[in-house]
Backbone bond lengths (Angstrom), bond angles and torsions (degrees), N, CA, C in turn:
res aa  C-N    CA-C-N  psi(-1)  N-CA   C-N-CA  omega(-1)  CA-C   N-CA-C  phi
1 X - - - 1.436 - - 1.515 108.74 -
2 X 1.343 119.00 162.28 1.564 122.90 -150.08 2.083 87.27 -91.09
3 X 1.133 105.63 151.06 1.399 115.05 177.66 1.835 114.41 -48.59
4 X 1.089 106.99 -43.20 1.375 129.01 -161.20 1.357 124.86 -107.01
5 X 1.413 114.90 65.50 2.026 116.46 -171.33 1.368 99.89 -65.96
6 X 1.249 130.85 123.76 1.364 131.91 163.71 1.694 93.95 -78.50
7 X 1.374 108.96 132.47 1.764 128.15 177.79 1.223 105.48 76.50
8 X 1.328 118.98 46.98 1.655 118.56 -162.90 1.703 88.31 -68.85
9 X 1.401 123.94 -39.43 1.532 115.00 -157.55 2.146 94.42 -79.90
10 X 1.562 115.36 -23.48 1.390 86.93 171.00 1.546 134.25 -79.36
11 X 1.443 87.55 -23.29 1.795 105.55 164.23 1.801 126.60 -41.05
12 X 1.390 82.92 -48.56 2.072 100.62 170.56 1.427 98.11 -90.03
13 X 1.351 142.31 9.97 1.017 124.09 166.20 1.254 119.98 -99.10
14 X 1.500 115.82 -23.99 1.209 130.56 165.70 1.738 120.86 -83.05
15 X 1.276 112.51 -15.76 1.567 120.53 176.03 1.588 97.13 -99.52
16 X 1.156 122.19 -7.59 1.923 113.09 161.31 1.104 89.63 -70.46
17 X 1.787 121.74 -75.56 1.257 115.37 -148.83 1.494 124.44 -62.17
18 X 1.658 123.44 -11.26 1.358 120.02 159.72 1.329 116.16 -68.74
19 X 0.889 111.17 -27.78 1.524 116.94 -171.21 1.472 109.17 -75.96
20 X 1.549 110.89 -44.40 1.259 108.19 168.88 1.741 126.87 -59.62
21 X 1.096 100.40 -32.52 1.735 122.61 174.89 1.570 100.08 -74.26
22 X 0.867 135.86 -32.42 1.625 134.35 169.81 1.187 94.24 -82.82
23 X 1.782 151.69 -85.86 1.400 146.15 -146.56 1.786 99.07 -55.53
24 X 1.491 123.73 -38.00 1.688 116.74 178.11 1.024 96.99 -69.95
25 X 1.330 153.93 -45.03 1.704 137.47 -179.36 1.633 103.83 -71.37
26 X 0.658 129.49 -52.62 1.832 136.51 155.24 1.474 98.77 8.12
27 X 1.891 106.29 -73.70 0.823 102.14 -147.99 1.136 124.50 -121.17
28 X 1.809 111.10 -1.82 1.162 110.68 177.62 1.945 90.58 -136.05
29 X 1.480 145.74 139.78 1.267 120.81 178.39 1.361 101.72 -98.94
30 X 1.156 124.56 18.19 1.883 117.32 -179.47 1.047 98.16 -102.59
31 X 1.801 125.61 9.37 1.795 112.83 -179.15 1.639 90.89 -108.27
32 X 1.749 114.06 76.18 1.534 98.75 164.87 1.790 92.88 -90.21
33 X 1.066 122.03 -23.67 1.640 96.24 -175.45 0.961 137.30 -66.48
34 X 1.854 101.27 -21.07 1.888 109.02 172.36 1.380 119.05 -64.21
35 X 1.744 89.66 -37.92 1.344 87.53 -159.10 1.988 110.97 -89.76
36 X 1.792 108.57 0.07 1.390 113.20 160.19 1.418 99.11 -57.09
37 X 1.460 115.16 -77.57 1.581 121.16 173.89 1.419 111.08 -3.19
38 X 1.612 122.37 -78.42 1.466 96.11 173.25 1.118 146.73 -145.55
39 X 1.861 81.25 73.17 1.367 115.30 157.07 1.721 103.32 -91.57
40 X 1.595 128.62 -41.61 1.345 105.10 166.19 1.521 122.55 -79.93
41 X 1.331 116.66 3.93 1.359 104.16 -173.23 1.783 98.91 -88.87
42 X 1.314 117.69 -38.83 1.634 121.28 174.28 2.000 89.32 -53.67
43 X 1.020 97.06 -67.25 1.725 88.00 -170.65 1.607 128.59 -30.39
44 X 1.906 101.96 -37.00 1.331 111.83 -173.96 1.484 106.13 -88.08
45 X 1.277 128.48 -19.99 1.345 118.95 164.41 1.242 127.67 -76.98
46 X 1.653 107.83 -32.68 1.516 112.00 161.48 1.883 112.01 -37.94
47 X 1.440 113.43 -54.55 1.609 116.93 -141.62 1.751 71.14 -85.52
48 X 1.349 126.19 -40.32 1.906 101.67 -150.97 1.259 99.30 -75.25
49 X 1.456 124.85 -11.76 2.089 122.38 -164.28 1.923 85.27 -117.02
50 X 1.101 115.66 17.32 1.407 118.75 167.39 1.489 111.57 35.35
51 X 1.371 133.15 42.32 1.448 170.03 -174.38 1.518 100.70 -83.18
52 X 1.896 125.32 145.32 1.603 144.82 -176.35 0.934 100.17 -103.55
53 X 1.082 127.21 105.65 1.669 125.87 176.21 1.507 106.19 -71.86
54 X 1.286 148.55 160.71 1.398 132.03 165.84 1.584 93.66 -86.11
55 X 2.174 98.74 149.89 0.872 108.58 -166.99 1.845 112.32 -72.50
56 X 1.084 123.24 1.10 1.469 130.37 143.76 1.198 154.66 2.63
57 X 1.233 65.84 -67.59 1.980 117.33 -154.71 1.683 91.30 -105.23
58 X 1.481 122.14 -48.55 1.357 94.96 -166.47 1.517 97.81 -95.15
59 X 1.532 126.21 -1.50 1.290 101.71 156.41 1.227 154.15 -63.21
60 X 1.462 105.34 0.89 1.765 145.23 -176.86 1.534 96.53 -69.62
61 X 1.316 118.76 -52.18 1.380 124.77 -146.30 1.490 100.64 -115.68
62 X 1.730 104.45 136.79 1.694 128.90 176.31 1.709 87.02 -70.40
63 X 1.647 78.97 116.03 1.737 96.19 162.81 2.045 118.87 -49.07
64 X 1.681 106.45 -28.68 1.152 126.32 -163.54 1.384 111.84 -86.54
65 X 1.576 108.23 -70.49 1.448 109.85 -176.36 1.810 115.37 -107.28
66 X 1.813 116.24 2.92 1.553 94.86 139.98 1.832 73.02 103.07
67 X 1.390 117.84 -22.90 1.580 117.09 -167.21 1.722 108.31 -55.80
68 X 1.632 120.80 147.87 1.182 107.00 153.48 1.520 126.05 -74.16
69 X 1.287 115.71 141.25 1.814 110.26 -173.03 1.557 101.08 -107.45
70 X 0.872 110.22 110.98 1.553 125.35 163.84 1.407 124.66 -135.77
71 X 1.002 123.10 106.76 1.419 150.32 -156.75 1.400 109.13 -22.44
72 X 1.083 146.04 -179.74 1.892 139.93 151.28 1.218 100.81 47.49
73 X 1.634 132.43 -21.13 1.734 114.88 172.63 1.352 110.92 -129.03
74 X 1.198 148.46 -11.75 1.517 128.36 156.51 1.600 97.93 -126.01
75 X 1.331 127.57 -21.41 1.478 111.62 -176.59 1.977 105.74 -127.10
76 X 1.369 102.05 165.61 1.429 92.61 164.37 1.416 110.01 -112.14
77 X 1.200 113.85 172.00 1.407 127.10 179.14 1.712 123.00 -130.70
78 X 1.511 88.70 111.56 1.765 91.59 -175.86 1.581 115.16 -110.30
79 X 1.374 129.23 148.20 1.486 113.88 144.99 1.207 117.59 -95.12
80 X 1.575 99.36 137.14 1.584 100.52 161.06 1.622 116.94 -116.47
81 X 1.227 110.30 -159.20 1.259 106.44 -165.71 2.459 97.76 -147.07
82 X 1.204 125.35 123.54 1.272 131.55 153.46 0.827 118.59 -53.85
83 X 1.639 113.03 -87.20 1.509 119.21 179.87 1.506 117.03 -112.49
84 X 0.989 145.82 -144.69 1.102 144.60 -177.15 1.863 106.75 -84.15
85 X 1.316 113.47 -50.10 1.608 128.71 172.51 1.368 114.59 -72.60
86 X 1.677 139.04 -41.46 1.058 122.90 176.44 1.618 113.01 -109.78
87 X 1.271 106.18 153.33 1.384 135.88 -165.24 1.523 120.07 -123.85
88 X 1.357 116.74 148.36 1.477 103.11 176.26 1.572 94.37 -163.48
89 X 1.316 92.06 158.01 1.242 104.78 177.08 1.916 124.31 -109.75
90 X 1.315 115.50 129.90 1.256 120.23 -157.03 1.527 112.60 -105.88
91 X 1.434 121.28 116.91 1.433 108.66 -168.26 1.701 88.70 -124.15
92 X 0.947 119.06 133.61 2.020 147.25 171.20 1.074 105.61 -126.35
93 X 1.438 70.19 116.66 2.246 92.97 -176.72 1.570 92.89 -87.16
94 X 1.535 109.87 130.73 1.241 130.65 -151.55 2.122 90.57 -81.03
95 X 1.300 134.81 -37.01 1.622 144.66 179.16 1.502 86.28 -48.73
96 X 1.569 119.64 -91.50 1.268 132.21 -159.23 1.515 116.90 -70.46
97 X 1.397 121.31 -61.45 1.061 114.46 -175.33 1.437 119.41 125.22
98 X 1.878 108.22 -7.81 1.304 149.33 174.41 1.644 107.88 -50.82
99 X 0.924 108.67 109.08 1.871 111.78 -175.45 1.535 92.78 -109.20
100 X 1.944 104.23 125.72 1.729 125.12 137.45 1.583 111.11 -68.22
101 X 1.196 100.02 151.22 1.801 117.82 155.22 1.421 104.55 -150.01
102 X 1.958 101.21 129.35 0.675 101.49 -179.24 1.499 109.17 -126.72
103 X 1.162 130.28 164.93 1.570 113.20 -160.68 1.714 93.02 -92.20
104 X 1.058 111.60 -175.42 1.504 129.27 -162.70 1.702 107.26 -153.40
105 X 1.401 111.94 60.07 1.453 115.46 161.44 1.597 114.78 -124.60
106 X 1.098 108.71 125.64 1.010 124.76 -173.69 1.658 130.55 -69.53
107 X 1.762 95.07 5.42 1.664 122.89 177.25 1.463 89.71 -97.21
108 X 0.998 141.56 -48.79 1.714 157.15 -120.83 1.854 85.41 -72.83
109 X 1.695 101.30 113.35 1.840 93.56 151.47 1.457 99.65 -132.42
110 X 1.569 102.68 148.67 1.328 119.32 145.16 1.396 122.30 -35.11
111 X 1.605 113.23 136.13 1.226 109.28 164.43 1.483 116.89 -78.43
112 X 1.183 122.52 11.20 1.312 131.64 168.83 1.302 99.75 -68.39
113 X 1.417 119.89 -54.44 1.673 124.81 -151.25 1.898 94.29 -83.00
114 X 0.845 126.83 -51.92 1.260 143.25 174.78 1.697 106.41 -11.26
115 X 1.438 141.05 106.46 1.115 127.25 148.75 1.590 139.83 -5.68
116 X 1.561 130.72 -41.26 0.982 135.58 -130.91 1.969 84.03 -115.34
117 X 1.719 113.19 -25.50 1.277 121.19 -178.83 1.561 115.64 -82.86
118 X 1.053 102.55 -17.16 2.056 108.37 159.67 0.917 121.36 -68.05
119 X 1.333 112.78 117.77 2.123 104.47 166.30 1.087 135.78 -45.87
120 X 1.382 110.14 -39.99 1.527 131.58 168.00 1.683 96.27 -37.83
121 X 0.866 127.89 -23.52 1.560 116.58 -145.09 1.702 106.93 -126.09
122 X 1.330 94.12 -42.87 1.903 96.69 166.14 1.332 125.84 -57.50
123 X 0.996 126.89 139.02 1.910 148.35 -168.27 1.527 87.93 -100.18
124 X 1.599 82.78 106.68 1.418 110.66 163.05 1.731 139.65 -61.89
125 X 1.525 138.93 53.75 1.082 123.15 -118.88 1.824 99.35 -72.76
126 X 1.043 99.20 -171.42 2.063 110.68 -143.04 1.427 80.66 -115.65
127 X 1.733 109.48 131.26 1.561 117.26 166.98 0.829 111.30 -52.90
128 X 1.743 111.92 146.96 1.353 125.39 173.75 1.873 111.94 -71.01
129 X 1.424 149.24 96.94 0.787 126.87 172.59 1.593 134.80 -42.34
130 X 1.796 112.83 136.90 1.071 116.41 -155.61 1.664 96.56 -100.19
131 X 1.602 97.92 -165.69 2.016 100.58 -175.21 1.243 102.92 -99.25
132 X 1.825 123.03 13.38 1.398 129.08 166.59 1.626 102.18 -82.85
133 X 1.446 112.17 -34.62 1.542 119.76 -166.79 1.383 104.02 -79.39
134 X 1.694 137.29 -58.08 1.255 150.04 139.41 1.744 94.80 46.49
135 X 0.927 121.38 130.34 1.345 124.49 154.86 1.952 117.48 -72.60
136 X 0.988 150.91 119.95 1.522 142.01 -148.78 1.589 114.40 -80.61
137 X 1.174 112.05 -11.36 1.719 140.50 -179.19 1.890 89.09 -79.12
138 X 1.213 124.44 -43.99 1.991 120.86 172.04 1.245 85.27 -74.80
139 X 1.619 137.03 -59.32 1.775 118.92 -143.58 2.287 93.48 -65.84
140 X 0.944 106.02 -33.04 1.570 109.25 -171.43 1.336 101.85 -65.93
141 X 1.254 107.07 -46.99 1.696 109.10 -162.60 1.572 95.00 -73.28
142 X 0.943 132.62 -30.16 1.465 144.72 -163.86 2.030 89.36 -70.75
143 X 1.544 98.47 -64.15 1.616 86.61 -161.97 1.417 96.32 -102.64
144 X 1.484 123.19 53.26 1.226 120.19 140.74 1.783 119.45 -110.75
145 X 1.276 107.47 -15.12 1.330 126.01 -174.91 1.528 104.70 -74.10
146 X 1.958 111.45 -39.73 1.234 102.09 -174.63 2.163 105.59 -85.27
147 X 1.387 98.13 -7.03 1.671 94.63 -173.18 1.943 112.36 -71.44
148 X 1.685 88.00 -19.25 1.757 109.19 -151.14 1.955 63.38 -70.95
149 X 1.663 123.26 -83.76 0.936 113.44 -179.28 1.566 140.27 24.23
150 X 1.599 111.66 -79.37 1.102 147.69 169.14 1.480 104.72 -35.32
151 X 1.441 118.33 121.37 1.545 111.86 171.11 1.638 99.42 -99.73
152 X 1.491 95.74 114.51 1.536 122.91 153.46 1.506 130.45 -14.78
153 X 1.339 149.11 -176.26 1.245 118.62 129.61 1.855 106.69 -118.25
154 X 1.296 119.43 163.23 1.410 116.40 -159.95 1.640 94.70 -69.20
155 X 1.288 121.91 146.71 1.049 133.02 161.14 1.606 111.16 -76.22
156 X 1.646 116.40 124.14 1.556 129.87 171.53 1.228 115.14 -89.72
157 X 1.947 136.13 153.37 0.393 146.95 162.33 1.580 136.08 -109.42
């Protein structure tokens, strides 16, 4: 990860509040409303500080009602099957009624995980030099070419 998180303190502010929304289902399962609470309140700070949640993290949470989804206590979890080769897995948040699918290949990466999505790793392309940068030997040659141009008038004697 890059040295430098810009909003490092909203980042931990939003990984308390999952955490807190996971430790109230932890420990009691009749607190889905606290722990909706803040699951949309991490959500609403995410969108107003315009913040990436990892894709993880927002797979936890009903796009709809904001619920945490965790298997056997607010959502269930099924596999199904398309065709014979692909597979997916089906999570219904048990509040709404809101169904994930998620595929089930075992090639499958995020472009998160992907090399080419790190900064560390992207090729920076190289300024275009400007006519401030110019060496002054081109700016001369430049406006002597257009002076040569210019018809003179004959010198009299």
């Amino acid at each position: 990860m890059a040295g430098n998180v810009k909003d490092k303190e909203a980042y931990q502010r939003l990984n308390y509040l999952h955490q807190a929304a996971h430790c109230v289902l932890a420990q009691n399962a009749s607190n889905v409303e606290l722990a909706r609470f803040y699951s949309f309140t991490q959500k609403t700070i995410a969108k107003r500080l315009v913040l990436r949640q990892d894709p993880s993290v927002k797979r936890t949470l009903c796009k709809k009602c904001c619920a945490l989804l965790i298997p056997g206590v607010t959502a269930t979890s099924r596999q199904r099957r398309k065709n014979r080769k692909t597979r997916f897995t089906v999570i219904r948040c048990l509040s709404c009624g809101q169904a994930k699918r998620f595929l089930n290949n075992p090639d499958h990466c995020l472009w998160v995980n992907k090399p080419e999505a790190q900064l560390e790793n992207q090729v920076q392309p190289e300024p275009k030099p400007s006519a401030k940068d110019l060496p002054k030997a081109t700016k001369v040659g430049v406006s002597q070419q257009s002076k040569s141009k210019q018809v003179l008038p004959a010198e009299t004697k």
